[in-house]
Gaussian input, Z-matrix of N, CA and C with variables (Angstrom, degrees):
# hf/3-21g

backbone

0 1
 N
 C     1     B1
 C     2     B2     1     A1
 N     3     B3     2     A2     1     D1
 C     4     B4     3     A3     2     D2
 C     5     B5     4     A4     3     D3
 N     6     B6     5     A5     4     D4
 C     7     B7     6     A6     5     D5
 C     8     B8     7     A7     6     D6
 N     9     B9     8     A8     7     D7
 C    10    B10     9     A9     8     D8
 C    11    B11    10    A10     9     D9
 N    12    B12    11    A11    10    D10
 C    13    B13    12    A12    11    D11
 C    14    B14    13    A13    12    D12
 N    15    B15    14    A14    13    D13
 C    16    B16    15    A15    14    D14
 C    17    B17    16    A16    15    D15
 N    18    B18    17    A17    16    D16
 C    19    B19    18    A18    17    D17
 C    20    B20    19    A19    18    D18
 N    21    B21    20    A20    19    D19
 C    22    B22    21    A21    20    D20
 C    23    B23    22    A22    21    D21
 N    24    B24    23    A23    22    D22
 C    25    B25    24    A24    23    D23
 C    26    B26    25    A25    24    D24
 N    27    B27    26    A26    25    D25
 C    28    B28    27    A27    26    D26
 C    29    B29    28    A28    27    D27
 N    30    B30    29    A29    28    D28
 C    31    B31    30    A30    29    D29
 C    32    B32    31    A31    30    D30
 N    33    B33    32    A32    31    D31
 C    34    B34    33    A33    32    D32
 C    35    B35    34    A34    33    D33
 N    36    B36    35    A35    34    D34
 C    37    B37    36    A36    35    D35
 C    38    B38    37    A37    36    D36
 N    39    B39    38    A38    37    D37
 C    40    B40    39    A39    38    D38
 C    41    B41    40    A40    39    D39
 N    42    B42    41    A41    40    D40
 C    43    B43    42    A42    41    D41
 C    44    B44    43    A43    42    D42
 N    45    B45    44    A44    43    D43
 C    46    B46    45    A45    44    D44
 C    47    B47    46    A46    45    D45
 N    48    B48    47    A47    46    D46
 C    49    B49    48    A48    47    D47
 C    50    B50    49    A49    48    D48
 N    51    B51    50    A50    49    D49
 C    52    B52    51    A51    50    D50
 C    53    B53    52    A52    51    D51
 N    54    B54    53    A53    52    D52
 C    55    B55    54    A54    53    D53
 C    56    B56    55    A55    54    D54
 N    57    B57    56    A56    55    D55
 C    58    B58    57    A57    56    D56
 C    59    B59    58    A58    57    D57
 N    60    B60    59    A59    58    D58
 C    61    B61    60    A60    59    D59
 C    62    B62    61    A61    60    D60
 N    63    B63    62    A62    61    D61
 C    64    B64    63    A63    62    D62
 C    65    B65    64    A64    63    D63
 N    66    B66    65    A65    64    D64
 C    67    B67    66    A66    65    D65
 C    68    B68    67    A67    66    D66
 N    69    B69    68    A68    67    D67
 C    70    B70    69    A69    68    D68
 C    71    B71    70    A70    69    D69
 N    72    B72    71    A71    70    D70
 C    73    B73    72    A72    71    D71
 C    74    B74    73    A73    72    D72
 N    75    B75    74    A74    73    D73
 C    76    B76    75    A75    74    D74
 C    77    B77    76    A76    75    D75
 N    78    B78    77    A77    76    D76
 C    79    B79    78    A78    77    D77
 C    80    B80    79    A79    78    D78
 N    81    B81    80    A80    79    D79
 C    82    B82    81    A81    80    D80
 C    83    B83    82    A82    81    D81
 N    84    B84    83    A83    82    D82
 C    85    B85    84    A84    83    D83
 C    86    B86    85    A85    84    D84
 N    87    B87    86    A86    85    D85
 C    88    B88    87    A87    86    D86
 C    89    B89    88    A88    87    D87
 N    90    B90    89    A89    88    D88
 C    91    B91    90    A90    89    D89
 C    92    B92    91    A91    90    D90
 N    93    B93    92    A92    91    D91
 C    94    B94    93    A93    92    D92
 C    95    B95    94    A94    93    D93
 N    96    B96    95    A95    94    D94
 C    97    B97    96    A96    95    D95
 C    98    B98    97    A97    96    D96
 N    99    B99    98    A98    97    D97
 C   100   B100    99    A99    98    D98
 C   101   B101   100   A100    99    D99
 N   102   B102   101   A101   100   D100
 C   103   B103   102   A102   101   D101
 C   104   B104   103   A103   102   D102
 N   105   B105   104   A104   103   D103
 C   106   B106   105   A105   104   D104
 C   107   B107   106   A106   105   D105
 N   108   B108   107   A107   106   D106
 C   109   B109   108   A108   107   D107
 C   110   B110   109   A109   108   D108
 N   111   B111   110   A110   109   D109
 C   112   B112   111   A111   110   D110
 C   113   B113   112   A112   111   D111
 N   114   B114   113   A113   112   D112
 C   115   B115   114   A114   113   D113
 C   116   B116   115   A115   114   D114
 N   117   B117   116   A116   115   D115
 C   118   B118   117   A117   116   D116
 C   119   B119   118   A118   117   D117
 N   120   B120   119   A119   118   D118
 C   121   B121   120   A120   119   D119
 C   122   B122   121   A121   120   D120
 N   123   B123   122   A122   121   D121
 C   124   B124   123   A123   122   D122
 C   125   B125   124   A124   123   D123
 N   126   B126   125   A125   124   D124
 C   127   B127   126   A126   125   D125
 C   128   B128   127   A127   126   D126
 N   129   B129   128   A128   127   D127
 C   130   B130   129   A129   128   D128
 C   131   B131   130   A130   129   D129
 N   132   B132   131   A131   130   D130
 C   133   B133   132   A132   131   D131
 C   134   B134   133   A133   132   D132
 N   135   B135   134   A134   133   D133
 C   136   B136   135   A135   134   D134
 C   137   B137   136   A136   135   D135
 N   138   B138   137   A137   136   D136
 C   139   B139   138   A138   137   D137
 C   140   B140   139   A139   138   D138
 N   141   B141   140   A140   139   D139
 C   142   B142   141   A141   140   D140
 C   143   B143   142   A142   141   D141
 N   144   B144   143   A143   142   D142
 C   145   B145   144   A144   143   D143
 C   146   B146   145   A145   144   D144
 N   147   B147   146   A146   145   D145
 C   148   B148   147   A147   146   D146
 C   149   B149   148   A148   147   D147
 N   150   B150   149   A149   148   D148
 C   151   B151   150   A150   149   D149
 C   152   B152   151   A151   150   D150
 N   153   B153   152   A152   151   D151
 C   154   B154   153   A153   152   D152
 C   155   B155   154   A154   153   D153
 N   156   B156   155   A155   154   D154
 C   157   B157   156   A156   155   D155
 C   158   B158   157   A157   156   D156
 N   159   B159   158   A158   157   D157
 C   160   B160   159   A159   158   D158
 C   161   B161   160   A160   159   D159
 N   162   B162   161   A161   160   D160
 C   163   B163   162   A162   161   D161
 C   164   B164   163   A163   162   D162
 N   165   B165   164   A164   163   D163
 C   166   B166   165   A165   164   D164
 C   167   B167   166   A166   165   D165
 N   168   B168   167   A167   166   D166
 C   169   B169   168   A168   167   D167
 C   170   B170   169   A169   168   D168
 N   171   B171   170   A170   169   D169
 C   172   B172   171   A171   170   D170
 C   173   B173   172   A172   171   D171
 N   174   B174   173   A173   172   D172
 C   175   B175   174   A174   173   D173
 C   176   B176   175   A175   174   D174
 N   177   B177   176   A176   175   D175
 C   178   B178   177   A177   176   D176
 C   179   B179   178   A178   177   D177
 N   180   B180   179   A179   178   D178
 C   181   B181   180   A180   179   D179
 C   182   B182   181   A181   180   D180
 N   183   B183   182   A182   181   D181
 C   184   B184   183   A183   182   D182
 C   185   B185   184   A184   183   D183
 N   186   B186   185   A185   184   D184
 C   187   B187   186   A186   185   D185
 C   188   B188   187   A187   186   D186
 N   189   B189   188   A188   187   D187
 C   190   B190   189   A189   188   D188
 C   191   B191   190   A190   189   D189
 N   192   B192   191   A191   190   D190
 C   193   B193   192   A192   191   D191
 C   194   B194   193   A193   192   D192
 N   195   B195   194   A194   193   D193
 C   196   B196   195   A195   194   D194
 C   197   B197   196   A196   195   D195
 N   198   B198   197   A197   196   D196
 C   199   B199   198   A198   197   D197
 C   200   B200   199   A199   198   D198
 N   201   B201   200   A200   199   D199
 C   202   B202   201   A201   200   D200
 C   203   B203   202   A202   201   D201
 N   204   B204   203   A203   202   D202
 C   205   B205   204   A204   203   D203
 C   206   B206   205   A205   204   D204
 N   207   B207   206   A206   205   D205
 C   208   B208   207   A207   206   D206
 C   209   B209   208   A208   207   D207
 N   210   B210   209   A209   208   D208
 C   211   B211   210   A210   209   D209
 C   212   B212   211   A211   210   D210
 N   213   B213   212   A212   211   D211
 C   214   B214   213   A213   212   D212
 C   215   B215   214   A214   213   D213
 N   216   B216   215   A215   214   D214
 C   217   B217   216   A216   215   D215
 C   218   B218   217   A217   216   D216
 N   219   B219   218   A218   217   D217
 C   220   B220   219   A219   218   D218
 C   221   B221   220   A220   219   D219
 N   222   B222   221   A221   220   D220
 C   223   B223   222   A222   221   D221
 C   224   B224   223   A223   222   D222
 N   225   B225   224   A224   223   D223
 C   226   B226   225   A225   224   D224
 C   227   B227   226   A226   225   D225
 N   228   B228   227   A227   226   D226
 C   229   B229   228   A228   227   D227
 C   230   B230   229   A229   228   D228
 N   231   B231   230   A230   229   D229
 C   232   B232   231   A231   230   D230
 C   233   B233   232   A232   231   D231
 N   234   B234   233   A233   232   D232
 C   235   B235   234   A234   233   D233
 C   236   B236   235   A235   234   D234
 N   237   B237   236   A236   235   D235
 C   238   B238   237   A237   236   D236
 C   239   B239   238   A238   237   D237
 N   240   B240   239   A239   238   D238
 C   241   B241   240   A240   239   D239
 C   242   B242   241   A241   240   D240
 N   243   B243   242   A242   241   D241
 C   244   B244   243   A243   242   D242
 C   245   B245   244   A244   243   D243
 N   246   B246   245   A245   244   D244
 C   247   B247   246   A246   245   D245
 C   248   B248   247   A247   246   D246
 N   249   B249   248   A248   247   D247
 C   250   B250   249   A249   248   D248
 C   251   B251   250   A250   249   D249
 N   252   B252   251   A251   250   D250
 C   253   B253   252   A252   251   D251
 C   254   B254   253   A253   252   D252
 N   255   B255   254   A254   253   D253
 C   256   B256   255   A255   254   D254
 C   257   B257   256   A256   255   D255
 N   258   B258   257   A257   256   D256
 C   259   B259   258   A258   257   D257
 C   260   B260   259   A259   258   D258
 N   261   B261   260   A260   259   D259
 C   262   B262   261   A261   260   D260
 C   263   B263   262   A262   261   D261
 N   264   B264   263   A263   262   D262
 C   265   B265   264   A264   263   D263
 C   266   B266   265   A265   264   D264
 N   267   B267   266   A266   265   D265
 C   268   B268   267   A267   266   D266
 C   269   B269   268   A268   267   D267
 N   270   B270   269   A269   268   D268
 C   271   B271   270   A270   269   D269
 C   272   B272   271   A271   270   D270
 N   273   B273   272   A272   271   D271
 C   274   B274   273   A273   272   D272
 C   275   B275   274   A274   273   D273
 N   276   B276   275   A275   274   D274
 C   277   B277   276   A276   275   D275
 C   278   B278   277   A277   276   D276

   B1=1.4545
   B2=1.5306
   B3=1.4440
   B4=1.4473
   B5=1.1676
   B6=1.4308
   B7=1.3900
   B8=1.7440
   B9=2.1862
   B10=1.1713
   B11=1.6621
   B12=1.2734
   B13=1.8750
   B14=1.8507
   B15=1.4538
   B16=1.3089
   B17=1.7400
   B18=1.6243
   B19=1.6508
   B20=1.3661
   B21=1.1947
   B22=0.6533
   B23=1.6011
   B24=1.7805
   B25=1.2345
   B26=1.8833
   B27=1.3514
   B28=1.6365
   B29=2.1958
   B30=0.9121
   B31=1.7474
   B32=1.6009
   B33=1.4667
   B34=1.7341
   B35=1.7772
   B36=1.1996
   B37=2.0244
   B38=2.0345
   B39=1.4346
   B40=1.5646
   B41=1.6433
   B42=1.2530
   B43=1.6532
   B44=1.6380
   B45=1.3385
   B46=1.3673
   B47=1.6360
   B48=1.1797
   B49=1.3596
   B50=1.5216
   B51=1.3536
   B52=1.2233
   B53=1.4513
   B54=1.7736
   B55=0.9161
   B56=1.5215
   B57=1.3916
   B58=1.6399
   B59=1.2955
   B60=2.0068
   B61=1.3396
   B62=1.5112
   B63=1.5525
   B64=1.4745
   B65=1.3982
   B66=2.0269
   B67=1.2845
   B68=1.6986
   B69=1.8286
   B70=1.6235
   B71=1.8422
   B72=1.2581
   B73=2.1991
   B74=1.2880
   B75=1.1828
   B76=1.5959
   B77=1.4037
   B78=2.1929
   B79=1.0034
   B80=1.6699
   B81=1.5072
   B82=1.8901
   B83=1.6030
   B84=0.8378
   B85=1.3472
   B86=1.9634
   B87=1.4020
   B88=1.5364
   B89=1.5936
   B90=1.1846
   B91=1.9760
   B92=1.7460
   B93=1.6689
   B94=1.6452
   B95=0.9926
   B96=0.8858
   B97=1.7235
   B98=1.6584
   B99=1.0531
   B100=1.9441
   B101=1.3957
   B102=1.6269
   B103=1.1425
   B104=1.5681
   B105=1.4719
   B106=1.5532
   B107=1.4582
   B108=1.5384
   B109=1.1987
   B110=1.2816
   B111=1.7120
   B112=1.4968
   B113=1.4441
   B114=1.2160
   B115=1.1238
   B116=1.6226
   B117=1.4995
   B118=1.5323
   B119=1.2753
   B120=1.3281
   B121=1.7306
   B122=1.5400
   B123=1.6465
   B124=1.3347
   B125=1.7889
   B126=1.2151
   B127=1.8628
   B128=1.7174
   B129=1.2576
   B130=1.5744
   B131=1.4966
   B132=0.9766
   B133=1.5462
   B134=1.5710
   B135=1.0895
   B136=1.7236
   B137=1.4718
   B138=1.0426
   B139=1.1070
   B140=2.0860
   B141=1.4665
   B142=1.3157
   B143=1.6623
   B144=1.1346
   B145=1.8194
   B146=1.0754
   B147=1.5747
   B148=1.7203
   B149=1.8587
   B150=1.2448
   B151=1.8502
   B152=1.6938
   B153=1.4560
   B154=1.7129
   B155=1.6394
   B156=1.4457
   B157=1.7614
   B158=1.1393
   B159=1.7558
   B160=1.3607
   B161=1.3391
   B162=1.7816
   B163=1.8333
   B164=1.5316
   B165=1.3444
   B166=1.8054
   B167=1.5694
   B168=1.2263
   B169=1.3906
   B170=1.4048
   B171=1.2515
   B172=1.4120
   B173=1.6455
   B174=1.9389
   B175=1.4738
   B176=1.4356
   B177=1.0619
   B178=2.1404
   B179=1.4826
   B180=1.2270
   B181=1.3816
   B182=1.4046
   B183=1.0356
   B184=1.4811
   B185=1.3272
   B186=1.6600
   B187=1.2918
   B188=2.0202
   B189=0.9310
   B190=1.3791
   B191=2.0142
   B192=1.3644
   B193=1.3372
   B194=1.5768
   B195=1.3492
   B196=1.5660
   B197=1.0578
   B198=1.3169
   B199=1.3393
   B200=1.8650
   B201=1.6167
   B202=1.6041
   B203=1.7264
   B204=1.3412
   B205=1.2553
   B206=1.5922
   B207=1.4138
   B208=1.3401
   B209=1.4717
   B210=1.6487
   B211=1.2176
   B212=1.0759
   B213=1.7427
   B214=1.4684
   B215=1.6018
   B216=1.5561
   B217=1.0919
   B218=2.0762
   B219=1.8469
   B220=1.3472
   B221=1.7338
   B222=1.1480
   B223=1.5067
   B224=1.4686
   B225=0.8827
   B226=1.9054
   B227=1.7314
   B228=1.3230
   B229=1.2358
   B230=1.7463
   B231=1.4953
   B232=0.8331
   B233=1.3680
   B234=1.3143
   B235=1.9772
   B236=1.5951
   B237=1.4240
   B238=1.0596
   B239=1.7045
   B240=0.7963
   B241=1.6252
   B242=1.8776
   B243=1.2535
   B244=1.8520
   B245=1.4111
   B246=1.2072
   B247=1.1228
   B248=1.9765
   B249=1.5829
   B250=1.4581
   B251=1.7658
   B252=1.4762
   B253=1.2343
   B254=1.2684
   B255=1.5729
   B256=1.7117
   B257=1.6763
   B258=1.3894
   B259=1.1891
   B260=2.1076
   B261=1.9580
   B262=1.7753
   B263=1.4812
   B264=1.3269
   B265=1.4742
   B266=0.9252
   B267=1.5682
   B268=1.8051
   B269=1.9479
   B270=0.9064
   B271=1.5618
   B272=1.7139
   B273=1.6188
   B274=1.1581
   B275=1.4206
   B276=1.3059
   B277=1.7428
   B278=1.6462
   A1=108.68
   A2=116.80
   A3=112.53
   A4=95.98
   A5=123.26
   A6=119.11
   A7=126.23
   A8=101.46
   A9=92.42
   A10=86.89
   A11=121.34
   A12=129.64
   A13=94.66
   A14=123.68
   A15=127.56
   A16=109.28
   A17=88.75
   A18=99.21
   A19=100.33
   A20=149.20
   A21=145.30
   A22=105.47
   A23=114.92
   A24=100.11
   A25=95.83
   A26=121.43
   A27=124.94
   A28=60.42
   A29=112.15
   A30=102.64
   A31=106.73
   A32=109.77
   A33=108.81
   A34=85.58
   A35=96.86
   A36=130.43
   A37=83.76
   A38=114.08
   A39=99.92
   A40=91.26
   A41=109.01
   A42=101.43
   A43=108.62
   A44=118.80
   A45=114.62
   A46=102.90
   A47=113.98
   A48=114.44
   A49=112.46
   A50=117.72
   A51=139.66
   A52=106.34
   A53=123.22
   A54=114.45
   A55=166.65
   A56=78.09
   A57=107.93
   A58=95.82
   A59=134.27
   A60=135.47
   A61=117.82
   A62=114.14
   A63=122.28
   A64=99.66
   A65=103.90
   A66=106.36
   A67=119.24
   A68=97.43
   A69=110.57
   A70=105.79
   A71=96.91
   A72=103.42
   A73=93.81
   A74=124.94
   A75=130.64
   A76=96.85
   A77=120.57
   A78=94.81
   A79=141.09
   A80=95.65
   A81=98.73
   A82=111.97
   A83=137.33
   A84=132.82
   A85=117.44
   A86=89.66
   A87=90.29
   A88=89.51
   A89=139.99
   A90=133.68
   A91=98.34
   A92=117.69
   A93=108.31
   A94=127.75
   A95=136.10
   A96=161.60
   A97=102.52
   A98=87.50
   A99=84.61
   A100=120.10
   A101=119.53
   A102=118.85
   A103=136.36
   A104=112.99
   A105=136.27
   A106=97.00
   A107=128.39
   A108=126.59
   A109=98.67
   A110=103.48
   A111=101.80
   A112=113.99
   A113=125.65
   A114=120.41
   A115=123.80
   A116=114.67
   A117=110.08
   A118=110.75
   A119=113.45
   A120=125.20
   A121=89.30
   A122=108.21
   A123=97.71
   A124=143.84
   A125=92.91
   A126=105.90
   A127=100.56
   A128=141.13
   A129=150.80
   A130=93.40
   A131=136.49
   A132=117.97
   A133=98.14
   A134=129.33
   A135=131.34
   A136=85.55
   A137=135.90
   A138=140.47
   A139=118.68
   A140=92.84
   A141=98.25
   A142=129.11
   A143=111.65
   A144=105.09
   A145=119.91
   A146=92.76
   A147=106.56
   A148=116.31
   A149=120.84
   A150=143.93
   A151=86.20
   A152=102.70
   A153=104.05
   A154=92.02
   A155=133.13
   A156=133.78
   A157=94.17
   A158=137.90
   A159=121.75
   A160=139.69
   A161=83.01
   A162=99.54
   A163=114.00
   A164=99.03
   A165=101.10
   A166=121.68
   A167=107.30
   A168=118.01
   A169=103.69
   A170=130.77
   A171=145.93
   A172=97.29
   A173=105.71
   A174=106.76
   A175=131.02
   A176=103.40
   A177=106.10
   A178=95.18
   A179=116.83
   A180=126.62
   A181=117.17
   A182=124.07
   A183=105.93
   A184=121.09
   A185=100.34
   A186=132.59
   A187=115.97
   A188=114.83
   A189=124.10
   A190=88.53
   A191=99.32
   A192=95.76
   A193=135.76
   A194=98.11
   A195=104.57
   A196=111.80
   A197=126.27
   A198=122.99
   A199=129.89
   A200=83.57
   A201=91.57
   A202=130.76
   A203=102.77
   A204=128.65
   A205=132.87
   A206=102.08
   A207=143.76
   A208=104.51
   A209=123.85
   A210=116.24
   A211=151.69
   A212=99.85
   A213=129.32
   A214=120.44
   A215=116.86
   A216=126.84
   A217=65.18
   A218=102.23
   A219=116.23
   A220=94.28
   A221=121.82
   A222=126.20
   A223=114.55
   A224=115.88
   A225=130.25
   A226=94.76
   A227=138.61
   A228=129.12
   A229=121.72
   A230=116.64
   A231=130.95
   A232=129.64
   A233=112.06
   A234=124.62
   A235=93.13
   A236=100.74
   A237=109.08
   A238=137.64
   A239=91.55
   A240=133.10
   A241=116.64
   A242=87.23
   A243=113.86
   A244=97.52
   A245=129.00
   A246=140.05
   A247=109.52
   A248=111.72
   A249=99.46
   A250=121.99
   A251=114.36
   A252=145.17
   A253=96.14
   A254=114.49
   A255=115.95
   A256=100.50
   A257=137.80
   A258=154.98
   A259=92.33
   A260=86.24
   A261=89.68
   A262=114.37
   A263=116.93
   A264=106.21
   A265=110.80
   A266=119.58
   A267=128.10
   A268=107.05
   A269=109.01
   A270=103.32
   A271=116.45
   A272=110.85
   A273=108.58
   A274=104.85
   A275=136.18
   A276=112.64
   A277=95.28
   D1=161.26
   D2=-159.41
   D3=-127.49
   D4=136.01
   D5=-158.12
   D6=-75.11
   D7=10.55
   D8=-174.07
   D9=-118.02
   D10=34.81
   D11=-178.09
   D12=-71.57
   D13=-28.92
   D14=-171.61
   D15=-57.31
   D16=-38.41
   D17=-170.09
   D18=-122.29
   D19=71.85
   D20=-155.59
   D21=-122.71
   D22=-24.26
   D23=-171.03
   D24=-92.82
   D25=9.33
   D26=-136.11
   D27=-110.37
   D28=-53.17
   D29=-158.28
   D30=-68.96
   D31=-11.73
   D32=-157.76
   D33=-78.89
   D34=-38.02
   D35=-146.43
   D36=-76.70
   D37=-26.75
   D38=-173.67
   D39=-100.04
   D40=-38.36
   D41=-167.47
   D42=-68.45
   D43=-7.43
   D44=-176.44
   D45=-93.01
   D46=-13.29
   D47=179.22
   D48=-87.49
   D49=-35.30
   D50=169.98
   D51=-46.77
   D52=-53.48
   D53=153.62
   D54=-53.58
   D55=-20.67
   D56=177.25
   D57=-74.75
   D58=-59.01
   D59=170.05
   D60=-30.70
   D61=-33.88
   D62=178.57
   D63=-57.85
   D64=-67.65
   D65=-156.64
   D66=-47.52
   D67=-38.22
   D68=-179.39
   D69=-44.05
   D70=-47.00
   D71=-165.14
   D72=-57.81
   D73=-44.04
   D74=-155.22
   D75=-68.60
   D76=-48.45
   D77=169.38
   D78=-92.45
   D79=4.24
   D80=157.09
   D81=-71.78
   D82=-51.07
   D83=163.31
   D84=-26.01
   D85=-57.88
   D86=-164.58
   D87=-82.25
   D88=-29.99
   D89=-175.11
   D90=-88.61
   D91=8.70
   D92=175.41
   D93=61.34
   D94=39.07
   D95=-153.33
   D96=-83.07
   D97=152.72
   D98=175.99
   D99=-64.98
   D100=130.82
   D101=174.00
   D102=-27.33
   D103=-44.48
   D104=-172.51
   D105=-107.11
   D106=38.22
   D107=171.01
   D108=-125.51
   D109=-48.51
   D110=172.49
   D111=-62.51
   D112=-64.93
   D113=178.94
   D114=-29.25
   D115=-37.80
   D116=175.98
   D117=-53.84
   D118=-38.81
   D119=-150.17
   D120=-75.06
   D121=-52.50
   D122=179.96
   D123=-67.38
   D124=-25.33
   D125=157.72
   D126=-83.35
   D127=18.86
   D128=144.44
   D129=-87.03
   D130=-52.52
   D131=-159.96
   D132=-87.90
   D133=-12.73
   D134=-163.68
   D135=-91.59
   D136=-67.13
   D137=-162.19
   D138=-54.71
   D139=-45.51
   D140=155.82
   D141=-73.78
   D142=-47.87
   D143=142.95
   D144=-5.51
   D145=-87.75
   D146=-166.78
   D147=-72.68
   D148=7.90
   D149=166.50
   D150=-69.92
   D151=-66.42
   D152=-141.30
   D153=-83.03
   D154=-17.65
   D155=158.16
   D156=-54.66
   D157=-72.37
   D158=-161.22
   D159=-44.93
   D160=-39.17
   D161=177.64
   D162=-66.49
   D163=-60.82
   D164=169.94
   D165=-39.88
   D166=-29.40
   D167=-178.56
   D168=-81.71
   D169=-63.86
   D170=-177.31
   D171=-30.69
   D172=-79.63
   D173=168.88
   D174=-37.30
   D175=-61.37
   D176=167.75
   D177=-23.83
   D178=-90.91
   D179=179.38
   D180=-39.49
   D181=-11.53
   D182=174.58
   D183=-100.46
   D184=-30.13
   D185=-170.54
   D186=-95.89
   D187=-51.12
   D188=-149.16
   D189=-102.86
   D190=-67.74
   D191=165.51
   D192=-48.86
   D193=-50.62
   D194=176.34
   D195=-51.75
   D196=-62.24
   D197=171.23
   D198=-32.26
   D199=-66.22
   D200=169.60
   D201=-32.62
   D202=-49.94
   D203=169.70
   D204=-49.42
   D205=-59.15
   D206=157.94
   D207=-43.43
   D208=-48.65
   D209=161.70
   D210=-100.17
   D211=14.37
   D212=-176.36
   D213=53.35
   D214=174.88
   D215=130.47
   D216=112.77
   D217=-161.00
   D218=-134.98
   D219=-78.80
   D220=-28.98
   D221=169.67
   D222=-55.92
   D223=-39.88
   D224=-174.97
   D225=-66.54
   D226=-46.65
   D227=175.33
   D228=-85.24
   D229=-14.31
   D230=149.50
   D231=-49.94
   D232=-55.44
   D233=168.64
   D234=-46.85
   D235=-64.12
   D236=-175.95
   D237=-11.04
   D238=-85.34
   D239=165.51
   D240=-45.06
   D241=-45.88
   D242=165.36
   D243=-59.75
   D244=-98.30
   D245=-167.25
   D246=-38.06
   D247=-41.46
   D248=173.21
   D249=-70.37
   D250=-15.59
   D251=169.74
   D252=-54.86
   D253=-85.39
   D254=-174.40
   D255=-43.15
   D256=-79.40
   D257=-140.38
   D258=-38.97
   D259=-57.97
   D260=-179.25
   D261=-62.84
   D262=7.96
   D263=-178.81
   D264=-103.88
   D265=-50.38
   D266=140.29
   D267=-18.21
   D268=-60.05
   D269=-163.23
   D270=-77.99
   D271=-8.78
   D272=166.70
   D273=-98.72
   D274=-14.39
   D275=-165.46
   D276=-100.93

């Protein structure tokens, strides 16, 4: 089980909205919309992105890691290590 299965219908329910924000850019783009209009929308959709990365991340760590940890030995530094992996990937995009 994956430690974000708890919320699972709460992330489908944001990422589908997330999408809809796509579909909206796609249609300011194609109706020519003001430059710094799109752009808002689009640091609006980045921003919600990076909401539904935190949470997934948050859970991993609470869930997938904790556990790991909790039961030691070569998997527990493995999660580990995973999770500081994601975090730097989060922190570069």
């Amino acid at each position: 089980m994956h430690g974000y299965s708890g919320d699972k219908q709460a992330y489908l329910t944001r990422l589908r909205r997330i999408e809809g924000q796509i579909r909206g850019l796609q249609r300011m783009v194609e109706e020519d919309a003001y430059c710094i209009d799109v752009l808002t929308q689009v640091s609006a959709a980045t921003r919600a992105l990076q909401a539904v990365a935190l949470g997934l991340l948050e859970d991993h760590i609470g869930h997938c890691v904790a556990d790991a940890v909790s039961t030691g030995g070569p998997e527990a530094q493995e999660k580990v290590k995973e999770a500081s992996a994601a975090i730097a990937r989060l922190v570069r995009s």
